[in-house]
C-alpha positions as CSV (number, residue, x, y, z in Angstrom):
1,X,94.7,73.6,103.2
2,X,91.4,74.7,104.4
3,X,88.3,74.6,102.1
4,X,86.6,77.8,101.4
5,X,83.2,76.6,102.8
6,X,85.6,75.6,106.3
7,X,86.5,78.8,106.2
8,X,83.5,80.0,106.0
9,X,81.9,78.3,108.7
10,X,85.1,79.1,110.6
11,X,84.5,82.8,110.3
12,X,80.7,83.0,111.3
13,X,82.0,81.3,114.8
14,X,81.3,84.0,117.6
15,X,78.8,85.9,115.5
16,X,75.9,84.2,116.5
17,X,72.9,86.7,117.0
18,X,73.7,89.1,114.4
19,X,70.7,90.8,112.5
20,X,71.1,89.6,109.1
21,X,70.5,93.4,107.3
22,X,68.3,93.6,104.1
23,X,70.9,93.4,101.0
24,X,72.0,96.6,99.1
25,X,72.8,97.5,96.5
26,X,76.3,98.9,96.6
27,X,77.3,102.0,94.2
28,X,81.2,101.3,92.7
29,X,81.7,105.2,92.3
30,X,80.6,106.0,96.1
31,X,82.6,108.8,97.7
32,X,86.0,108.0,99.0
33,X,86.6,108.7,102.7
34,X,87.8,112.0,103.5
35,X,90.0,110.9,106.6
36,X,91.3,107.3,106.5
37,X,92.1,105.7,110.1
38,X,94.7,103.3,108.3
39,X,94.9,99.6,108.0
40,X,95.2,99.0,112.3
41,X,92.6,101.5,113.2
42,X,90.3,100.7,110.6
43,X,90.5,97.4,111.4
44,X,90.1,97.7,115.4
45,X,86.5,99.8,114.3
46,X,85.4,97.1,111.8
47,X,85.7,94.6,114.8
48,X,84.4,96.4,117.4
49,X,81.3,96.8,115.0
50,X,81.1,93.1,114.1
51,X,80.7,92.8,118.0
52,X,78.5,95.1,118.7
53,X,76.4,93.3,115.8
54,X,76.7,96.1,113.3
55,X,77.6,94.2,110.1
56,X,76.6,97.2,107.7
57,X,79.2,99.8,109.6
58,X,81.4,96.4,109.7
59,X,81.1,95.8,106.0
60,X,81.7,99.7,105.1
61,X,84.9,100.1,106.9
62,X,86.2,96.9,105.9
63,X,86.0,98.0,102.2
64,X,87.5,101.4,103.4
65,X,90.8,99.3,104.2
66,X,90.6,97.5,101.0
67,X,90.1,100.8,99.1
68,X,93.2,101.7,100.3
69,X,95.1,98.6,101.3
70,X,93.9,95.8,99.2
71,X,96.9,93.5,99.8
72,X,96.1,93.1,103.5
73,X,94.9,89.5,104.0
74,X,92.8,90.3,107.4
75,X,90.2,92.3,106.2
76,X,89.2,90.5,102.9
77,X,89.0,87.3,106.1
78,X,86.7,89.7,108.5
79,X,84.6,91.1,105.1
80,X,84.3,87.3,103.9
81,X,83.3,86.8,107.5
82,X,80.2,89.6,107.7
83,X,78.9,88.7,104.2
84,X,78.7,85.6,104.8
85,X,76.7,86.2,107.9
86,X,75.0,88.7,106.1
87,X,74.1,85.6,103.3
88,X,76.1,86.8,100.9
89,X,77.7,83.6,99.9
90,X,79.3,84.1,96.7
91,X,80.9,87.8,97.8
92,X,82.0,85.8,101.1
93,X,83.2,83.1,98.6
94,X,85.5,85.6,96.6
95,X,86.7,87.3,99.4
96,X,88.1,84.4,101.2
97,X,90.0,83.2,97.8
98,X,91.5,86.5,97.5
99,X,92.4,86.0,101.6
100,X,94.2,82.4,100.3
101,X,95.6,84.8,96.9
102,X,97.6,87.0,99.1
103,X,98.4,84.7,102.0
104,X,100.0,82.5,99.4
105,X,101.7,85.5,97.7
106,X,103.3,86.6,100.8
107,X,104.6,83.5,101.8
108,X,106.7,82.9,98.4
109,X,108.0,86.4,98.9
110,X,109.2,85.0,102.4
111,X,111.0,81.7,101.5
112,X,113.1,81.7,104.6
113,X,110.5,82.1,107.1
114,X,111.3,81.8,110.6
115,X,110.0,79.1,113.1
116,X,107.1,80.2,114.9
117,X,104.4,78.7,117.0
118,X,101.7,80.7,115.2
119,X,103.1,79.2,112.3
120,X,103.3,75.7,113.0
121,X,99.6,75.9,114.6
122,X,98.3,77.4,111.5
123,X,100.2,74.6,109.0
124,X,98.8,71.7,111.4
125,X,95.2,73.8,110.9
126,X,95.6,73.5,107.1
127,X,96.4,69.7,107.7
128,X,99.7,70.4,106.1
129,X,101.2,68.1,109.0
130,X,104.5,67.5,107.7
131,X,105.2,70.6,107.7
132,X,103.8,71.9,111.1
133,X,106.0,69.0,112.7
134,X,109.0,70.0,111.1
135,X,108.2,73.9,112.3
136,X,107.5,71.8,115.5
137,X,110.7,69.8,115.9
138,X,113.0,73.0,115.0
139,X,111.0,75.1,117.7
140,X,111.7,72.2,120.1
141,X,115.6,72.5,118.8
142,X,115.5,76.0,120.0
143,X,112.9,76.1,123.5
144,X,113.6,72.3,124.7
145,X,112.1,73.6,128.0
146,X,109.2,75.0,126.5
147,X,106.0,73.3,127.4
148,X,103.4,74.5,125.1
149,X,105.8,73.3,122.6
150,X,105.8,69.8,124.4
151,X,102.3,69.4,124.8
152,X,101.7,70.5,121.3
153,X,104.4,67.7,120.5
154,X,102.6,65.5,122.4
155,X,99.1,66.5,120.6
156,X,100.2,66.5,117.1
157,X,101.9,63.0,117.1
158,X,98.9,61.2,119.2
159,X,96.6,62.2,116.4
160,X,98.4,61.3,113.4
């Protein structure tokens, strides 16, 4: 599984150049929103701030979403993401745990998960190899012809 400081260097990838805004303090009882995007929406702004290098409209509208849907996974990843680029390392820190928290929570609700090549990239990502050439080999089962699947076949068992 990936460390959190992996993670964190993961998620400042393609953020290079961002002002790093003067920390502030942040009030607990501020005003909820009075019209809430939802979870997709929300999310789609957040980003599109992050690239436009706007970490402080980024970081308010992620903790919108998490106001309102705090067992998504992506956001607390994207708000580890800007604080961390921001230098808040210990908020970043937190976030991402509670990332790995509810990832881990919604796979053991989903013990029969399906087969996927998302899936089997993000095992062999976590170094959980075994698994991710299991997920591999059934994929294979099903798409013999598929050559993404080969070459990631290929990949996989060079390396090991």
């Amino acid at each position: 599984m990936l460390t959190i400081s992996r993670m964190l260097a993961a998620s400042s990838e393609n953020m290079e150049g961002l002002a790093s805004p003067s920390s502030k303090s942040r009030n607990p009882n501020a005003p909820k929103p009075r019209i809430w995007l939802g979870v997709k929406e929300g999310l789609k702004e957040a980003k599109e701030a992050v690239e436009h290098k706007n970490l402080a409209l980024a970081e308010q509208l992620l903790r919108e979403i998490l106001e309102f849907a705090p067992a998504e996974p992506e956001p607390w990843h994207i708000l580890a993401a800007v604080l961390n680029r921001k230098g808040e390392i210990n908020e970043a820190r937190e976030c991402l745990k509670r990332t790995l928290k509810i990832q881990d929570a919604n796979i053991e609700l989903q013990s029969d998960l399906p087969a996927s090549k998302r899936m089997a990239k993000l095992l062999w990502s976590q170094e959980e190899t075994a698994a991710a050439l299991n997920m591999l080999a059934e994929l294979l089962l099903a798409s013999p012809d598929d050559t993404e699947l080969k070459a990631l076949q290929q990949t996989w068992t060079t390396t090991i």
